[in-house]
BATOR-951720 format. One record per residue (C-alpha): residue in three letters; residue number from 1; x, y, z. Coordinates in nm, 2 decimals. Layout:
REM residues N
R residu num      X      Y      Z
R    ALA NUM      X      Y      Z
...
//
This chain:
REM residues 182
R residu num      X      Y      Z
R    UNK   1  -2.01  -2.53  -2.91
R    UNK   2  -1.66  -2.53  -2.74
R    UNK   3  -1.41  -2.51  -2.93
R    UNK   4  -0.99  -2.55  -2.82
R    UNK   5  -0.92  -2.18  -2.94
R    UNK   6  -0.52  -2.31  -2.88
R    UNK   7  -0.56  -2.60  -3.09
R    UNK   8  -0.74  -2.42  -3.38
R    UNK   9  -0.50  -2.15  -3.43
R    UNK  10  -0.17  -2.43  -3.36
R    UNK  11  -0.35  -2.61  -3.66
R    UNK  12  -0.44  -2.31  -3.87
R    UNK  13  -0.07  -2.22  -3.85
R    UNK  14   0.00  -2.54  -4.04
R    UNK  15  -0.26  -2.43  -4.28
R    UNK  16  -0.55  -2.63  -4.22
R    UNK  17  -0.86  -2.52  -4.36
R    UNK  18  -1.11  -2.71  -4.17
R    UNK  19  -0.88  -2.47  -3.86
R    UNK  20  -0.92  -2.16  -4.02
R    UNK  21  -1.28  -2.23  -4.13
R    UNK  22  -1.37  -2.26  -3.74
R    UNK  23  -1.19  -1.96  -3.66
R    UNK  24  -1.34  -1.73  -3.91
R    UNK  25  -1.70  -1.86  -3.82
R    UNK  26  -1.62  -1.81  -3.44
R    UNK  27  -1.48  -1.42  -3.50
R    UNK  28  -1.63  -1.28  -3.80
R    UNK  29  -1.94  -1.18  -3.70
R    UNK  30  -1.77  -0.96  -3.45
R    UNK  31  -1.53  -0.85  -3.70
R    UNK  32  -1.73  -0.76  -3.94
R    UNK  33  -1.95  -0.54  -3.69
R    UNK  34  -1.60  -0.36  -3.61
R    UNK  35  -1.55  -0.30  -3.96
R    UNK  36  -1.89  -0.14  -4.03
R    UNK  37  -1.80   0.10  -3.74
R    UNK  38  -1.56   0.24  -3.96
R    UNK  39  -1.69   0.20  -4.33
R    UNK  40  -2.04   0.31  -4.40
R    UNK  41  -2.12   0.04  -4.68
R    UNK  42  -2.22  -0.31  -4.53
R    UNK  43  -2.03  -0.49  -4.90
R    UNK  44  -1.72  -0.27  -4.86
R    UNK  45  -1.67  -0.35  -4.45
R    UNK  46  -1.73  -0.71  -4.56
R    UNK  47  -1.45  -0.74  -4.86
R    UNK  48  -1.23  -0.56  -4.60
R    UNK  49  -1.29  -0.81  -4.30
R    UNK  50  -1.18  -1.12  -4.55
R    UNK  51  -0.90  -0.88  -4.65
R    UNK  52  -0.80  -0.88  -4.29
R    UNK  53  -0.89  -1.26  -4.20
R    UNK  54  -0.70  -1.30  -4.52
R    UNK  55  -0.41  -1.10  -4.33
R    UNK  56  -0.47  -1.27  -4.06
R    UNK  57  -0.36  -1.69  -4.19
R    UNK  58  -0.04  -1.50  -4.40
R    UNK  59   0.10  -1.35  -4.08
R    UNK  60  -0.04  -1.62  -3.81
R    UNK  61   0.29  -1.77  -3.81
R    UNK  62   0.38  -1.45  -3.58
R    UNK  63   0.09  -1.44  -3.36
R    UNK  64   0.10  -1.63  -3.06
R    UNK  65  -0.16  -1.74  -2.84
R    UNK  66  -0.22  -1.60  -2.53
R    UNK  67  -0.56  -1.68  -2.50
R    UNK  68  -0.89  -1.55  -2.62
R    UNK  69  -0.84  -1.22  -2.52
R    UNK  70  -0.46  -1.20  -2.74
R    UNK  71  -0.64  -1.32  -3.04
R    UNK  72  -0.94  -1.08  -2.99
R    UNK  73  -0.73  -0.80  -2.97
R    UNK  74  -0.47  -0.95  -3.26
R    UNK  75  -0.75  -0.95  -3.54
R    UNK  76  -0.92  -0.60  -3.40
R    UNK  77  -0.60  -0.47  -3.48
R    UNK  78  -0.56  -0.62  -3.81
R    UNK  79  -0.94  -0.54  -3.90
R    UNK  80  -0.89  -0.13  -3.78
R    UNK  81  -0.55  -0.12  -3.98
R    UNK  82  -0.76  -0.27  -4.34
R    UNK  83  -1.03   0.02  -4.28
R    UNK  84  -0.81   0.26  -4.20
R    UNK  85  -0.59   0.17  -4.55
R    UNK  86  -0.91   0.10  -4.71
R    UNK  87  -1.00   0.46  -4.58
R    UNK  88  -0.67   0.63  -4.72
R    UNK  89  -0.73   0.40  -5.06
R    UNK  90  -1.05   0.57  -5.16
R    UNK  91  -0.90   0.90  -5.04
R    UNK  92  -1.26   0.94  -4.81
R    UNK  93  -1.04   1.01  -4.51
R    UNK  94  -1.02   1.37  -4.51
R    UNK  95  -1.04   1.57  -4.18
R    UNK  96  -1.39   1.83  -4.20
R    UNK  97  -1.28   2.21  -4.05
R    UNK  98  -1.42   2.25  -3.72
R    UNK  99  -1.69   2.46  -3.70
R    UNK 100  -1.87   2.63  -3.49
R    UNK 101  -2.07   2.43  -3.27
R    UNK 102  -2.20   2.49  -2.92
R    UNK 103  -2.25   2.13  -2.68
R    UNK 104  -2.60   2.04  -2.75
R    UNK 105  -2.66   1.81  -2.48
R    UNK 106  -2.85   1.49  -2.48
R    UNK 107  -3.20   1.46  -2.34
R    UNK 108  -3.19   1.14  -2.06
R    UNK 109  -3.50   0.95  -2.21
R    UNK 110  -3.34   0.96  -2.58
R    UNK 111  -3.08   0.77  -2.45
R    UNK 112  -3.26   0.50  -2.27
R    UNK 113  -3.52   0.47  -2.59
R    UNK 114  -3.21   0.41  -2.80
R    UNK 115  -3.15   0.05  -2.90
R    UNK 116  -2.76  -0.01  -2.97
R    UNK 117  -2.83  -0.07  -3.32
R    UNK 118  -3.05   0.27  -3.39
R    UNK 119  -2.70   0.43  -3.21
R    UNK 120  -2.44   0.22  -3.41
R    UNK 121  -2.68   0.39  -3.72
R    UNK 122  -2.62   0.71  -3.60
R    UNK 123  -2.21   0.69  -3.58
R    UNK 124  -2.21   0.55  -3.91
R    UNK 125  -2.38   0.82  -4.04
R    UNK 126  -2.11   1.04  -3.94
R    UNK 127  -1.83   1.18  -4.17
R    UNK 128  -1.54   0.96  -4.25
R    UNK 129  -1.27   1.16  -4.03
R    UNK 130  -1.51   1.24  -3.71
R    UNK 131  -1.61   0.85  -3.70
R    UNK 132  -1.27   0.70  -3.70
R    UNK 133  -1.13   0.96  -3.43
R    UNK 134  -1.49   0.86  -3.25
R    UNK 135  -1.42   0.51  -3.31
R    UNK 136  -1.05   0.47  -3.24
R    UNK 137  -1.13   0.73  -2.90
R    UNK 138  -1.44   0.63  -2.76
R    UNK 139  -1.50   0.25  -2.83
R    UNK 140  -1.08   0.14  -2.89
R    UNK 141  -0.99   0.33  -2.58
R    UNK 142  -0.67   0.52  -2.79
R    UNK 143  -0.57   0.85  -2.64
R    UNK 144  -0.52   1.11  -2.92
R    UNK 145  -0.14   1.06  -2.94
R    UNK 146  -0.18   0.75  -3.03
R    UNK 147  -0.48   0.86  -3.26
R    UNK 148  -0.25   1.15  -3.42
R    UNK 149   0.05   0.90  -3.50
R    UNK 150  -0.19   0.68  -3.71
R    UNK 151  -0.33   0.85  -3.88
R    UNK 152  -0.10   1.13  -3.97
R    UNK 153  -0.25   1.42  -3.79
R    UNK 154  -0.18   1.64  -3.50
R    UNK 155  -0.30   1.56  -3.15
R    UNK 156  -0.51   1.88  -3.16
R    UNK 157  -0.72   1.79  -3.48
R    UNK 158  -0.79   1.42  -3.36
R    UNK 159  -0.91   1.67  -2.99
R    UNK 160  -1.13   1.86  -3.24
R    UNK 161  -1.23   1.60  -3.45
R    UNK 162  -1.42   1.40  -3.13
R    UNK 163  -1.54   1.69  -3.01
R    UNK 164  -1.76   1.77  -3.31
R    UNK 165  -1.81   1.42  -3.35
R    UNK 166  -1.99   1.39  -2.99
R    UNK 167  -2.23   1.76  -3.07
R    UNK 168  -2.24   1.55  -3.41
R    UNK 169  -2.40   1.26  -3.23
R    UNK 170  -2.60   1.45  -3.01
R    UNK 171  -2.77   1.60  -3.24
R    UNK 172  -2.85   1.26  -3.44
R    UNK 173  -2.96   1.14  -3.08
R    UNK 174  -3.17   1.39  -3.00
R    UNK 175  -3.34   1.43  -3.35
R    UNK 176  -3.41   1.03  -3.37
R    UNK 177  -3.57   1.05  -3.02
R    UNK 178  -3.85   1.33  -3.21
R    UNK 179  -3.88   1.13  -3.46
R    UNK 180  -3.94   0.85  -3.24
R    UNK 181  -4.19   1.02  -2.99
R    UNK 182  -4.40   1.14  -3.27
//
């Protein structure tokens, strides 16, 4: 289906709902696959992405189209802000000590037997504060300053945080890859 991306969001800014209907159908599948990065339960990542499409129509007024690519990144921001305060809400966002741990390494063929949803599993299952660093580093491109700043922690813990998050991962990896070969 094409759609006139300029023409939706010029006629979702004078509130039309038939606009902002197409635009949530068009984006909210992606959206909500963001949000699930960061929140482990499917209902909770959901309420959160119409919290931020909700967001979203209140503040369009401001936004202002630059193409697809400007409005991609305008409602990924928007979405990772709502997980991140939904995060702070429930008070889950607490950063785990670094222990320990030694680089584990990845085997190759567990990688390549991996689908990208059996790996998007595997980062969810990780704890609140390694999969948000992991997130925001790894698949939102932020270096750790920008990491540190929001989310109210030094540049060294968000450093430490991915680093046992990625031996975290590998670990999941490699075990899933047994299970798998068994």
């Amino acid at each position: 289906m094409y759609m006139d991306t300029a023409l939706l969001i010029r006629e979702a800014k004078q509130s039309s709902a038939a606009a902002q209907k197409l635009l949530y159908d068009h984006w909210s599948g992606r959206m909500h696959v963001l949000c699930r990065r960061y929140v482990k339960v499917a209902e909770d990542a959901e309420e959160i992405m119409l919290d931020g499409f909700y967001k979203f129509y209140k503040t369009i007024h401001r936004f202002h189209y630059n193409g697809e690519a400007a409005l991609h990144e305008w409602l990924k921001r928007i979405m990772i802000n709502e997980c991140l305060m939904y995060l702070r809400r429930k008070k889950s966002f607490t950063m785990i000590p670094e222990t320990d741990i030694a680089d584990i390494g990845i085997e190759e063929a567990a990688l390549n037997n991996l689908s990208a949803s059996e790996i998007f599993n595997l980062i969810v299952q990780l704890p609140v504060g390694y999969r948000t660093v992991f997130n925001l580093h790894v698949v939102e491109g932020m270096d750790h300053r920008e990491i540190a700043k929001l989310l109210g922690i030094s540049e060294g813990t968000s450093k430490s945080q991915l680093n046992v998050a990625k031996t975290k991962l590998q670990v999941l990896v490699n075990n899933l890859y047994y299970q798998k070969a068994k």
